[in-house]
N, CA, C and O atoms as a GROMACS GRO file, in nm:
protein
  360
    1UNK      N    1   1.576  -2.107  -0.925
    1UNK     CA    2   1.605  -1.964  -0.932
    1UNK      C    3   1.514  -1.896  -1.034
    1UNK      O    4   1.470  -1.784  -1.010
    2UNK      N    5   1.482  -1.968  -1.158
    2UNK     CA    6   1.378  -1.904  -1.253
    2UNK      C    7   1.264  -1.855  -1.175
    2UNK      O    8   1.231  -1.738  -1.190
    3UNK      N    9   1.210  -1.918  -1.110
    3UNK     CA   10   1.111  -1.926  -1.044
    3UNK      C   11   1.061  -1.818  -1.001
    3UNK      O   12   0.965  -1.751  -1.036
    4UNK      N   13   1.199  -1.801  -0.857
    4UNK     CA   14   1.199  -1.668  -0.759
    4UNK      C   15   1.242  -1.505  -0.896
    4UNK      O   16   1.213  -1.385  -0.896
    5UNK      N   17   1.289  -1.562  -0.954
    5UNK     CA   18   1.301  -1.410  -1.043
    5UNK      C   19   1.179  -1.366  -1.091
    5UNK      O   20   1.131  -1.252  -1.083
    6UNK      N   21   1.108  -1.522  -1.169
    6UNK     CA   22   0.977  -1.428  -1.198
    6UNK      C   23   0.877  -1.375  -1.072
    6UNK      O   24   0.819  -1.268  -1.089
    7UNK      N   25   0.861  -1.432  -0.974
    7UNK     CA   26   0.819  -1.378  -0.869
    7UNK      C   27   0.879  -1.242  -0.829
    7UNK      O   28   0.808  -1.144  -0.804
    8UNK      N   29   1.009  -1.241  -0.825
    8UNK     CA   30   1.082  -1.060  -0.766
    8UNK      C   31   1.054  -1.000  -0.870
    8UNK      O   32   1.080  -0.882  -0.845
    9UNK      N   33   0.998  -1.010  -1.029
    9UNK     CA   34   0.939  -0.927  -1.115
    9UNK      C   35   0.793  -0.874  -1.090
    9UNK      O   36   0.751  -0.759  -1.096
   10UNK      N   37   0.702  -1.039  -1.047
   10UNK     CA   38   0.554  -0.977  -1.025
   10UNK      C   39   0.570  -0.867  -0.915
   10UNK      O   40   0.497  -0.768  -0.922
   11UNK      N   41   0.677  -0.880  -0.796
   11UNK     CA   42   0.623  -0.800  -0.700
   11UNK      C   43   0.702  -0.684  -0.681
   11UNK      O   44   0.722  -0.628  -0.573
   12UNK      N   45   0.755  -0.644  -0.812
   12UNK     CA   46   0.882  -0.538  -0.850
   12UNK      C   47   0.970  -0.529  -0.724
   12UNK      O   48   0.938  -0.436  -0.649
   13UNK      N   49   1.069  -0.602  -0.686
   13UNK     CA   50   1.231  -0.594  -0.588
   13UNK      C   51   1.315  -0.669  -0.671
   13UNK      O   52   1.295  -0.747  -0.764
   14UNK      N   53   1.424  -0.622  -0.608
   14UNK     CA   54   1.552  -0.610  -0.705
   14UNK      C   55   1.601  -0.727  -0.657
   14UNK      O   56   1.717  -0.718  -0.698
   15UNK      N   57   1.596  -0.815  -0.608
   15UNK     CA   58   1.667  -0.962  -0.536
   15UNK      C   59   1.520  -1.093  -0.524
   15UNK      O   60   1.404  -1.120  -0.495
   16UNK      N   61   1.635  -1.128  -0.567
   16UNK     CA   62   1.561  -1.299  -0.553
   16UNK      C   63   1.663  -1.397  -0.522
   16UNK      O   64   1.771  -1.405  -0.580
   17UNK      N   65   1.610  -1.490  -0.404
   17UNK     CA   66   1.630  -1.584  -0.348
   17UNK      C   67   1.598  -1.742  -0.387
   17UNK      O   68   1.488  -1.771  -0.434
   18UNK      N   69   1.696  -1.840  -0.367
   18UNK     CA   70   1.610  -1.959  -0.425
   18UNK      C   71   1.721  -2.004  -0.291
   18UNK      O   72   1.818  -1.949  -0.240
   19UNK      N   73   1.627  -2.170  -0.261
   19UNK     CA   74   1.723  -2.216  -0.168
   19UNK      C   75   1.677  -2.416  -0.193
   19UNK      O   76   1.566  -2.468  -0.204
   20UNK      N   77   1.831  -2.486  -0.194
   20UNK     CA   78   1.818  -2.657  -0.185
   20UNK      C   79   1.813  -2.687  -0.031
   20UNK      O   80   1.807  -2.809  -0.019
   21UNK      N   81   1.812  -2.632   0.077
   21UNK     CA   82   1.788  -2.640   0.208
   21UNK      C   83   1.931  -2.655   0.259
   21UNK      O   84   1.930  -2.654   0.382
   22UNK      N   85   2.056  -2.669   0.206
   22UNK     CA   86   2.201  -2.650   0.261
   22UNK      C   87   2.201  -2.469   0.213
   22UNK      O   88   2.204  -2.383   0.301
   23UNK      N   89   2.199  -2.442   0.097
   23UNK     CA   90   2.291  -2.298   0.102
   23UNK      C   91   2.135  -2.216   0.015
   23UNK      O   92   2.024  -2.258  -0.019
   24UNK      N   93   2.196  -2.101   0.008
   24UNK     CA   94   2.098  -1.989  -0.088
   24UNK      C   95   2.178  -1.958  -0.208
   24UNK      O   96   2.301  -1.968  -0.216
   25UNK      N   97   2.101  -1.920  -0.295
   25UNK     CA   98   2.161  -1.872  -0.455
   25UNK      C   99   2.125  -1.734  -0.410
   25UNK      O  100   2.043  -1.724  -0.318
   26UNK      N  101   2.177  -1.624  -0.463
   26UNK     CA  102   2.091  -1.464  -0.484
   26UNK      C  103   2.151  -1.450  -0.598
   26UNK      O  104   2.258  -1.486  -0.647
   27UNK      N  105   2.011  -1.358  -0.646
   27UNK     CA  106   1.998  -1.308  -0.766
   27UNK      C  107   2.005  -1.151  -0.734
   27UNK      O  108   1.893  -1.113  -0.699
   28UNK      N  109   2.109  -1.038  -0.734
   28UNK     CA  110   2.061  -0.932  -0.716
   28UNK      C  111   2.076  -0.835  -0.847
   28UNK      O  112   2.181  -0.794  -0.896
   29UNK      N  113   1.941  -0.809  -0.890
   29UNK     CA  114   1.978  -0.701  -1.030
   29UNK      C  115   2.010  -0.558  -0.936
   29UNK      O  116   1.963  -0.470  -1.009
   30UNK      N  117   2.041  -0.519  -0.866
   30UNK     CA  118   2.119  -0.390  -0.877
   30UNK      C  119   2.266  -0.382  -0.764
   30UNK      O  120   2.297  -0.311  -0.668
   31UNK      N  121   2.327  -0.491  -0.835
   31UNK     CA  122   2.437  -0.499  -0.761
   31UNK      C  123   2.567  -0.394  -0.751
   31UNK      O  124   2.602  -0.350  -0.860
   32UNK      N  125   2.630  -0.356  -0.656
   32UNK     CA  126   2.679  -0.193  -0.648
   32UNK      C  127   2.830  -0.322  -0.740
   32UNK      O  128   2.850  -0.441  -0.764
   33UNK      N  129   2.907  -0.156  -0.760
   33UNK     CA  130   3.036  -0.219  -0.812
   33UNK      C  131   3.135  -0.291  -0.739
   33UNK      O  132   3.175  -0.253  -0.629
   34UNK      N  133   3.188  -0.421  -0.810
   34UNK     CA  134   3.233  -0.461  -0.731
   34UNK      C  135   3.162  -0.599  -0.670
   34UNK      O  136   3.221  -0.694  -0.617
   35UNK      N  137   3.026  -0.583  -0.690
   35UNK     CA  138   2.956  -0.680  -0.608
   35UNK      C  139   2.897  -0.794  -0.772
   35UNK      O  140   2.876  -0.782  -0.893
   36UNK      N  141   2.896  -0.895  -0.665
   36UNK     CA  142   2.880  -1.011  -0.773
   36UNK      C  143   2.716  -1.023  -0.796
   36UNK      O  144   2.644  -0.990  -0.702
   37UNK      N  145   2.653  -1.075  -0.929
   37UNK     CA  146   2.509  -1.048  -0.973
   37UNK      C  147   2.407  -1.148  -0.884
   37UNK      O  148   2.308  -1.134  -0.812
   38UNK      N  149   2.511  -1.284  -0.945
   38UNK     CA  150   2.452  -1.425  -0.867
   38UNK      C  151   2.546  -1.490  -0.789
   38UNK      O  152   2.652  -1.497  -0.851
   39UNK      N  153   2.553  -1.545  -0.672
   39UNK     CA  154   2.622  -1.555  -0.539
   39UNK      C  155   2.566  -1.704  -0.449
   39UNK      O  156   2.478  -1.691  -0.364
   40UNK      N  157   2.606  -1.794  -0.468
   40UNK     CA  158   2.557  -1.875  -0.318
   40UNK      C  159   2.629  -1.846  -0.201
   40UNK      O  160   2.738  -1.788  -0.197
   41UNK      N  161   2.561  -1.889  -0.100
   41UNK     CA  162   2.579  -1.862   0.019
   41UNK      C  163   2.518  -1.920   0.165
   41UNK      O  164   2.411  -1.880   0.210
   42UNK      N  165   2.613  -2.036   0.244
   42UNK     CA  166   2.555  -2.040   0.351
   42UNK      C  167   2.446  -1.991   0.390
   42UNK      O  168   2.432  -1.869   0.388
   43UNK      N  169   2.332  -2.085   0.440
   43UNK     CA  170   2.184  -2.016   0.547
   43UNK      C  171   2.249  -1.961   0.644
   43UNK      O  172   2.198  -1.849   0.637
   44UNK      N  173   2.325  -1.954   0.732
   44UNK     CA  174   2.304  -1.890   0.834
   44UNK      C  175   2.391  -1.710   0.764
   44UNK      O  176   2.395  -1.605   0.828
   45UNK      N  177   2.430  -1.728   0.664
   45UNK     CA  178   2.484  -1.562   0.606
   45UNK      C  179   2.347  -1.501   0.507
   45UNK      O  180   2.368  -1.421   0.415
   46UNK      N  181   2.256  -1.534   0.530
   46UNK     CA  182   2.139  -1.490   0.483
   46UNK      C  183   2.160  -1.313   0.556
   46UNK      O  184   2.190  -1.270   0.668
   47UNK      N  185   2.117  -1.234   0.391
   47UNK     CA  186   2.148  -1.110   0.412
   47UNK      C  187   2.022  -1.054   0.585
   47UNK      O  188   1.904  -1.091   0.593
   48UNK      N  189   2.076  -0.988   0.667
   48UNK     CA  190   2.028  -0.921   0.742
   48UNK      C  191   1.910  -0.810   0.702
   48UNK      O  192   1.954  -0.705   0.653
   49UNK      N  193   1.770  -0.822   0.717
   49UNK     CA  194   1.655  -0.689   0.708
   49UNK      C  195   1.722  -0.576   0.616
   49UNK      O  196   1.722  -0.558   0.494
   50UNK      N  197   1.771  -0.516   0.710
   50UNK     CA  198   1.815  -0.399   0.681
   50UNK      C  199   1.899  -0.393   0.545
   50UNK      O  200   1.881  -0.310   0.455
   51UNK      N  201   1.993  -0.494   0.546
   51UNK     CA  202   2.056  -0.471   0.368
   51UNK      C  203   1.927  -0.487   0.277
   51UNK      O  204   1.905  -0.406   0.186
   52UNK      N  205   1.870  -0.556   0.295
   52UNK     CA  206   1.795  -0.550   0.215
   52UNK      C  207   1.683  -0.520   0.180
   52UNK      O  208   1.624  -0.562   0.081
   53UNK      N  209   1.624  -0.406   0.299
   53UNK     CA  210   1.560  -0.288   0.312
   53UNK      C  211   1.647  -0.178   0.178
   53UNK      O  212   1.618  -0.147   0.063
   54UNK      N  213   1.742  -0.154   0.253
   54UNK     CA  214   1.824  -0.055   0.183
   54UNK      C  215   1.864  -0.091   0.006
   54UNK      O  216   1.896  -0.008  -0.079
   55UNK      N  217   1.850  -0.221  -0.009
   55UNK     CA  218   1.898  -0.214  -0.137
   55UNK      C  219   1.713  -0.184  -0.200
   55UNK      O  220   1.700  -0.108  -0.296
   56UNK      N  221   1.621  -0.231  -0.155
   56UNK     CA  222   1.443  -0.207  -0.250
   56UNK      C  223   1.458  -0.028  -0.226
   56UNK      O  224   1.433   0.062  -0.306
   57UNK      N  225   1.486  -0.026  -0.145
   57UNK     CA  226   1.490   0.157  -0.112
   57UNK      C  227   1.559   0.234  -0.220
   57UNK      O  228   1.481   0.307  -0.280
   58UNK      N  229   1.656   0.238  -0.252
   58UNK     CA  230   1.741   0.279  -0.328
   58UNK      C  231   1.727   0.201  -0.460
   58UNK      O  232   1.777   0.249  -0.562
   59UNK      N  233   1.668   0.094  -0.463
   59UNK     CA  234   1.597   0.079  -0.644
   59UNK      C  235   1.498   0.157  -0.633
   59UNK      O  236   1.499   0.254  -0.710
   60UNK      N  237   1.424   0.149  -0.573
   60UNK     CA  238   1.273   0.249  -0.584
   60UNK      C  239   1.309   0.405  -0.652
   60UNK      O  240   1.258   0.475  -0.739
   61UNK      N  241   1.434   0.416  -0.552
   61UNK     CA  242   1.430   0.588  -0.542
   61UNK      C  243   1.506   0.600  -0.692
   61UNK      O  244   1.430   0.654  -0.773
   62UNK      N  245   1.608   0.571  -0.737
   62UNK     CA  246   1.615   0.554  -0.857
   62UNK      C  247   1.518   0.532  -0.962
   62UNK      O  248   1.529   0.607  -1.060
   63UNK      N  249   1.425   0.445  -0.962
   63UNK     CA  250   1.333   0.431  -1.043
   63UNK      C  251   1.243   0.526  -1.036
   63UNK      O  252   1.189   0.555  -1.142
   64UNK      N  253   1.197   0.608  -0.905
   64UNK     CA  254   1.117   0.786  -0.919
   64UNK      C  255   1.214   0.913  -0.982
   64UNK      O  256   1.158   1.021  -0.997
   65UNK      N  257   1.360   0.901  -1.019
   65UNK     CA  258   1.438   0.964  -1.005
   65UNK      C  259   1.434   0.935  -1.180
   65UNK      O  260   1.472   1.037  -1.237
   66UNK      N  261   1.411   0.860  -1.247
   66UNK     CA  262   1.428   0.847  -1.359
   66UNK      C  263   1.275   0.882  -1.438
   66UNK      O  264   1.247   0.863  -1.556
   67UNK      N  265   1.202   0.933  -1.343
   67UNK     CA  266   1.040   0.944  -1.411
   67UNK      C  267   1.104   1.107  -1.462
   67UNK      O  268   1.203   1.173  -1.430
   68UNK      N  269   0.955   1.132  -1.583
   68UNK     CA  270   0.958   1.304  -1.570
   68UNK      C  271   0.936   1.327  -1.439
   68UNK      O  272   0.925   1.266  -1.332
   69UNK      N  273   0.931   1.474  -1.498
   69UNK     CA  274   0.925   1.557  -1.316
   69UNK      C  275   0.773   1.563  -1.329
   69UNK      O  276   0.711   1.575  -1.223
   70UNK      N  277   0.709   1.557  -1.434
   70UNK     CA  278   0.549   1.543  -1.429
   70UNK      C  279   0.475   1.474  -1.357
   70UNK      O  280   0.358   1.492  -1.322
   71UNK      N  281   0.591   1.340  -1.322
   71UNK     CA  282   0.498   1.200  -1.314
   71UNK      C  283   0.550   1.193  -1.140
   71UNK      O  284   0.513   1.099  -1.070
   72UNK      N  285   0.629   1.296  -1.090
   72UNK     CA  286   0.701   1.283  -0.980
   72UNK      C  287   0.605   1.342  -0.856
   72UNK      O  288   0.544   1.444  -0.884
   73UNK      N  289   0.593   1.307  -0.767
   73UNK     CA  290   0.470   1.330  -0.653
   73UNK      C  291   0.576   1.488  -0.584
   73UNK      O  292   0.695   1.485  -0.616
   74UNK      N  293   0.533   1.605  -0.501
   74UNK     CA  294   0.571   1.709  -0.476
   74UNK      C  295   0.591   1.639  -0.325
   74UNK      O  296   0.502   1.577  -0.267
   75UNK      N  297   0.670   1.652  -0.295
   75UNK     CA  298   0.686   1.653  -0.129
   75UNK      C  299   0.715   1.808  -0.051
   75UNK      O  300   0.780   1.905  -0.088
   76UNK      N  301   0.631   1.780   0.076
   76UNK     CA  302   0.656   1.935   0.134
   76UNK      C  303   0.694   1.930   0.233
   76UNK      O  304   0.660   1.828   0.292
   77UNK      N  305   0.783   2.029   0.315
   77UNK     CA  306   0.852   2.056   0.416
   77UNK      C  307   0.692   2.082   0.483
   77UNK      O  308   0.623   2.174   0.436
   78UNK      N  309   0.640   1.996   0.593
   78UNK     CA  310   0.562   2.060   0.689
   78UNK      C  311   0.569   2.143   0.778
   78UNK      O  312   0.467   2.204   0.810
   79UNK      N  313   0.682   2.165   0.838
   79UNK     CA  314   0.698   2.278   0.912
   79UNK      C  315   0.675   2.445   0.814
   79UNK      O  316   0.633   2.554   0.853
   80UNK      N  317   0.722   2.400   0.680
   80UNK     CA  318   0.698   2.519   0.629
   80UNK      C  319   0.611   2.541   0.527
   80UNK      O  320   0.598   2.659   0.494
   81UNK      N  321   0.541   2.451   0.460
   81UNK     CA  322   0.472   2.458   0.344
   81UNK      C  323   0.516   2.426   0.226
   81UNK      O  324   0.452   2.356   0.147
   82UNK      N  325   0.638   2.477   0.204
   82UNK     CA  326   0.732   2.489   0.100
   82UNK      C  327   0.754   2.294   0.016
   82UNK      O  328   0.774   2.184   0.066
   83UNK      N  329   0.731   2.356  -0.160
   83UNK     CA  330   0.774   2.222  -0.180
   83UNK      C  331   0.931   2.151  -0.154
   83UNK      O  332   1.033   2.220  -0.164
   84UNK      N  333   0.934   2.056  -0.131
   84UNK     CA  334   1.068   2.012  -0.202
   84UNK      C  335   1.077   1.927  -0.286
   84UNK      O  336   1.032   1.813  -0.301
   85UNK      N  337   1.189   2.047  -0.382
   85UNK     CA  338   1.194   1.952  -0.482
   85UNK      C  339   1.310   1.878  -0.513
   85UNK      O  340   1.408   1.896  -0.441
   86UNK      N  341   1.318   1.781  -0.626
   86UNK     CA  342   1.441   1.688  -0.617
   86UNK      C  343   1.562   1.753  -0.679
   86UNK      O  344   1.566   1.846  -0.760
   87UNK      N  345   1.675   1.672  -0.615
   87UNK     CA  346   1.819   1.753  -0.640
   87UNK      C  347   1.810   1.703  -0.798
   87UNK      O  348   1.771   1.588  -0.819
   88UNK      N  349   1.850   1.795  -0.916
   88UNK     CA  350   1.836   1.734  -1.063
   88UNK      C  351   2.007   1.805  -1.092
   88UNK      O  352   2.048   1.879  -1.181
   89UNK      N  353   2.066   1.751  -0.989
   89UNK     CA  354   2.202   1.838  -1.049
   89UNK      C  355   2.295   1.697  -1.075
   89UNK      O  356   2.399   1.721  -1.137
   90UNK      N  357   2.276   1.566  -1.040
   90UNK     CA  358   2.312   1.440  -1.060
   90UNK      C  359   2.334   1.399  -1.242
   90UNK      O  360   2.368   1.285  -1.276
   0.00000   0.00000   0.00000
């Protein structure tokens, strides 16, 4: 498991995997409440794409969400020109 963490650091995601060829360990640093940090688990309950699409997604966006607004890229409505900017009412 050391291993795969320093690897999910070089390639900045929030989960790391290690496996003895019966079950998986996970390592997830942004585990919601409620949810456990480190976890084994049966191969065939290996998380599905999509969870874990959604969990790098939502570290990312957090981690732009915590920059200044300096360092923050402008996104624009193409249909209209108009920037949008981020909700800062959180």
């Amino acid at each position: 498991m050391q291993q795969a963490l320093g690897y999910a650091e070089i390639v900045n995601v929030p989960s790391a995997f290690s496996s003895n060829g019966d079950a998986f360990a996970s390592h997830n640093k942004v585990a919601e409440a409620g949810e456990e940090i480190e976890i084994e688990f049966p191969l065939k309950e290996f998380p599905p794409p999509l969870v874990l699409w959604n969990r790098y997604r939502n570290t990312m966006i957090l981690r732009l969400m915590r920059l200044p607004l300096f360092y923050k890229p402008i996104l624009y409505r193409s249909s209209e020109g108009t920037p949008l900017l981020p909700d800062r009412s959180n």
